[in-house]
N, C-alpha and C positions, 0 to 999 in steps of 0.2 A: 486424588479426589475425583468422584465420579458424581455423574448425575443417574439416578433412577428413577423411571416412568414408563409408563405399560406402553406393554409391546414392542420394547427396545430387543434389536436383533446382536447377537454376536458378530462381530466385524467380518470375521470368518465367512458365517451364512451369506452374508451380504453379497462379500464379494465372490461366492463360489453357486449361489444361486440366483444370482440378476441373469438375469436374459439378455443377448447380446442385440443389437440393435441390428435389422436386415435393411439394406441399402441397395439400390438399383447396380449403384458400381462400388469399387473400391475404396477403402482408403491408403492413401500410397504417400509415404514418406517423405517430409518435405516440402510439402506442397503447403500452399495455405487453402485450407478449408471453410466453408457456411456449412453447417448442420441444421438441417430442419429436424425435432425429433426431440421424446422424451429426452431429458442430458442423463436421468441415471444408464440408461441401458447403452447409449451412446459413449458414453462417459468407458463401456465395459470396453464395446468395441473399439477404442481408442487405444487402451492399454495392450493391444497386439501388436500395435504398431509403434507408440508413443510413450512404452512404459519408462520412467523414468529419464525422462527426456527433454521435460517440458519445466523450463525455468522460472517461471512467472505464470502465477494466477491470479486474476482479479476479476472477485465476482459483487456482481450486486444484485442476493437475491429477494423475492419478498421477504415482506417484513414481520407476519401473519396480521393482517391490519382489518383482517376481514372488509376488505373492499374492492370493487372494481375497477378497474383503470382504463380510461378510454384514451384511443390514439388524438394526437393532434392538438392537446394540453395535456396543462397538469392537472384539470378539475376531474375528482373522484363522484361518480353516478354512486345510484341508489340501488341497490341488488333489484327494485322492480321495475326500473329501466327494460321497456322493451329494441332498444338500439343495439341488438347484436353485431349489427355487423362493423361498427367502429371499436368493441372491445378488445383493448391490447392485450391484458391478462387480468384472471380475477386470483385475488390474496387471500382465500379461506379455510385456507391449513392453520388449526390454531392447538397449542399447547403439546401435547406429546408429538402431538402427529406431524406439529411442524418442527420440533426437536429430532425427530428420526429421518424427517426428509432431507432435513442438511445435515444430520451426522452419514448420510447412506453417502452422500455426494462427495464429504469431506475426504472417507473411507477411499476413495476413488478417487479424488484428487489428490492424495497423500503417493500412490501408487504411480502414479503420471509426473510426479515432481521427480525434478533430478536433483541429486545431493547438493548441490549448491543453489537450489530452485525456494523462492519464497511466495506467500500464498498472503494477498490481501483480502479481508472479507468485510463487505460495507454492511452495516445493518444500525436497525434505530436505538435507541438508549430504554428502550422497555424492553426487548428481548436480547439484546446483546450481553449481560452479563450473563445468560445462560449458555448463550454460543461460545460464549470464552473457554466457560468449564470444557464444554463437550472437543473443542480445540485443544483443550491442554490434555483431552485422553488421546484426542487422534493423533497430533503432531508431538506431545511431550512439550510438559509446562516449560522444560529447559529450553523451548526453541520460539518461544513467546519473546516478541522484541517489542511493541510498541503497544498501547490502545491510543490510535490518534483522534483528538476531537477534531471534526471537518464542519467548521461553519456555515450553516444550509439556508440561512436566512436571518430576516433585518428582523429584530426585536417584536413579540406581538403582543397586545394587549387581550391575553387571556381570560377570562372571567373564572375557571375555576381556582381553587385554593392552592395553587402550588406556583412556583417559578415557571416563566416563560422559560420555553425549548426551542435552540435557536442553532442545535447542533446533533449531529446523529455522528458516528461512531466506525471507525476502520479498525479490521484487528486483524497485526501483521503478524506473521508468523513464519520461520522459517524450518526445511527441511532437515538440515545439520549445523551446527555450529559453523561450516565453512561456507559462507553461500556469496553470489555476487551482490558487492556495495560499490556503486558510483556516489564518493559522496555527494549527497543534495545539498548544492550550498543557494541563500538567497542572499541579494542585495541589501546592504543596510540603506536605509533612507538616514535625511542629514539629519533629523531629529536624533534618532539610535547613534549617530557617527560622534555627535555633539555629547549627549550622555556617557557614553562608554570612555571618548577618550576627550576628558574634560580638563587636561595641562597644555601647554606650550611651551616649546624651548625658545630658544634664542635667536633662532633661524625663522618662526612663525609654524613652526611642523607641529601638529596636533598628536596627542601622545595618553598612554596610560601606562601603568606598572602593575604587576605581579608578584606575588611573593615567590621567591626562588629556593622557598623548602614546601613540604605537601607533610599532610599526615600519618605518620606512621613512622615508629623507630625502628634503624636496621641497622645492624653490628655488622652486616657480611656487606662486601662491598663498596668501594668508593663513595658511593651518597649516602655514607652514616660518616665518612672522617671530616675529622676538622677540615674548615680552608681559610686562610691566610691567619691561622691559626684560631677559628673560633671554630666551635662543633655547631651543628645543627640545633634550633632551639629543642627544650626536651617534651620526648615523645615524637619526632619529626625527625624529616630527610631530607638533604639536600635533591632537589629537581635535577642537577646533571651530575657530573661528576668534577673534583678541582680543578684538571686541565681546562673543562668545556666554560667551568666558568669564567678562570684566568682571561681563555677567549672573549669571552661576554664582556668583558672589566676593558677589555684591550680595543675591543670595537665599540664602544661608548655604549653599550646598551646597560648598563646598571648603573640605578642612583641607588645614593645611598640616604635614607630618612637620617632626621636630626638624632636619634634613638643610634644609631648606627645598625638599622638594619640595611640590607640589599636588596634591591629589589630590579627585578628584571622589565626593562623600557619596551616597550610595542607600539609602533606608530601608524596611525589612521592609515596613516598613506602606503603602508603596506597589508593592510588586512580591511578590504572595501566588499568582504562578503566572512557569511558566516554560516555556519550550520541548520540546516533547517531543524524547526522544532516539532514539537507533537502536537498543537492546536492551528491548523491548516486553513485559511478564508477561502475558501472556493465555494463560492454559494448557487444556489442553484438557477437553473437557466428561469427567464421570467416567462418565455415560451420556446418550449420543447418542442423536438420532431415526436420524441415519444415519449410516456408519461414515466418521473422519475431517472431520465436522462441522466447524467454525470457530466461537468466540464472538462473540456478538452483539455486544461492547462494544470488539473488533478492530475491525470491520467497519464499526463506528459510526465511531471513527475514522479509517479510511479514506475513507470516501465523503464524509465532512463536510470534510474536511481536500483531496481533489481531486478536487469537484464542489461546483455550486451547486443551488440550487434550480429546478427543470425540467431539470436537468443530465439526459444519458442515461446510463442505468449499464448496463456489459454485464456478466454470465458465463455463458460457455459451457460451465465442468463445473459444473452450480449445485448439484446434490446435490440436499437436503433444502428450499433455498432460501432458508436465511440472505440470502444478499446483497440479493437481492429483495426479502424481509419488510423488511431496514431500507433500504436503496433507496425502499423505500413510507411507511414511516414517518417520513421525512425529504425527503417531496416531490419525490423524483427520480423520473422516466421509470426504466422496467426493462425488461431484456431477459433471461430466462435458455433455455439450453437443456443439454439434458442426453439421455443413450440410452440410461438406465436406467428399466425402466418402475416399479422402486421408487422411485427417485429422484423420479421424475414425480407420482405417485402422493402422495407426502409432500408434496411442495411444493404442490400444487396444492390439497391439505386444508386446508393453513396460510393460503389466499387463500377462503375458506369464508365468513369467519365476523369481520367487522373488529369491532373490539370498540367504534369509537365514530363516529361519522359524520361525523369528521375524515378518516381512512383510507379510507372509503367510494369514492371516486375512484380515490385510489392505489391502491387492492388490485383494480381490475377490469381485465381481461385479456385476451386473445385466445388461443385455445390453438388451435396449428398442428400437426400431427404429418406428417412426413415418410412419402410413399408408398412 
């Protein structure tokens, strides 16, 4: 499934006729980077060095919102605002033309991803189901993992005809089926601990059960044979196999319901976290350094959860440079670049000054600016 609209380029052309970005000095391997500069052409000049290399991407670019963003809040001016010199960046790429500016960049981050490298892309709930499409030609529908809801704010009382919007939209995607997962796990609170494991034994231990067959019938192998002489109910399979559950039966973990089924025991007290899911509460700062910011404690999440340590982390709209600051604080290689010299300007203050000589390493940098 494709999308088609004017003046869409062949992937090809893109990446054999962008212009490389000219820089005062090098880029040289390894290093963590600031880029001031167009990101497409930068993006080229990257791939000399960094093709295939770079395990994590997380960008948050506009959103085509056709509006201006000024530094130092979140409040969006009026295109006849004459205060130039506070504007952090203006959003006025709208409909094709903002569909081909982030398929050109995608094209080019796809290139820079290494095979076990995955690619987050933050955007609003009015143009992201288009970005999805153009994601599932660049990266391959099969490498589509999540669309996470990320909670952006408290409930509004909107006056037009439709549901309050209280959430904008991450779309994860990865480069191969084999890519790095740290699982993210969060804390249950005692409410969830209370719910989920709502028995007690005889000891005062909090508990719940599971059924110890799943769906699906299977004639080859151990978890379709009887055990203790019953089969699997029909159309299902036993979850281990005879021995493993013998085991289970011997370590007290199966009760058995009045019915005589089996079922497999789980106690609170050994499972005090659990899977993160796809609707994320990170809402947004009440004041920003720069307009559109991201929380620190998203971000943490992310990079820890798909990259390791010396992993390389890229973002190409870095803003203010969140991703960077914990990219460094969490021992990964950084790359950001950004064409706003507010932008630049912030971020590069925030790498000033590491507050312990742990950081000291990760926070030093190469700063390139496009001629």
């Amino acid at each position: 499934m494709f999308l088609q609209y004017k003046n869409k380029k062949e992937a090809e052309s893109i990446l054999n006729l962008t212009d490389k970005a000219l820089f005062a000095g090098n880029i040289i391997f390894n290093e963590n980077l600031i880029i001031k500069g167009d990101n497409l052409p930068c993006l080229k000049s990257l791939l000399d060095v960094y093709a295939r290399k770079i395990d994590l991407v997380y960008i948050d670019p506009p959103f085509s919102t056709n509006n201006i963003f000024r530094a130092g809040n979140d409040r969006v001016s009026t295109i006849s605002s004459n205060k130039k010199h506070d504007i952090a960046y203006t959003d006025k790429l709208k409909e094709d033309e903002f569909l081909e500016f982030i398929r050109e960049r995608l094209i080019f981050l796809r290139e820079l991803l290494s095979d076990k490298g995955s690619i987050y892309l933050h955007i609003d709930y009015k143009t992201g189901h288009y970005i999805k499409i153009i994601m599932d030609e660049v990266f391959g529908r099969k490498n589509f993992r999540n669309d996470i809801s990320r909670i952006k704010c408290n409930p509004k009382n909107f006056r037009r005809k439709a549901y309050g919007n209280i959430k904008d939209m991450i779309l994860f995607y990865t480069k191969t089926s084999d890519y790095v997962w740290n699982e993210p796990l969060t804390s249950l609170s005692k409410e969830q601990m209370n719910k989920l494991f709502n028995k007690t034994d005889t000891n005062g231990r909090k508990y719940t059960t599971n059924p110890l067959h799943a769906p699906g019938e299977t004639t080859n192998g151990k978890s379709g044979q009887a055990w203790k002489g019953m089969p699997p109910p029909e159309g299902r399979h036993w979850r281990h196999a005879p021995e493993v559950l013998d085991q289970l039966e011997t370590d007290g973990l199966i009760q058995w319901s009045k019915n005589g089924v089996p079922r497999k025991i789980i106690f609170a007290d050994d499972y005090g976290q659990a899977r993160l899911q796809d609707v994320w509460e990170f809402k947004d700062s009440q004041k920003p350094a720069y307009p559109t910011e991201k929380k620190i404690d998203m971000l943490k999440t992310i990079i820890k959860t798909s990259s390791d340590e010396n992993s390389f982390v890229l973002d190409c709209f870095c803003g203010s440079g969140n991703t960077l600051l914990v990219a460094a604080e969490l021992d990964r290689k950084w790359i950001g670049i950004d064409n706003s010299d507010i932008a630049i300007t912030i971020c590069r203050k925030r790498f000033e000054k590491p507050d312990t000589e742990m950081f000291q390493n990760n926070y030093k940098y190469s700063f390139l600016q496009q001629k």
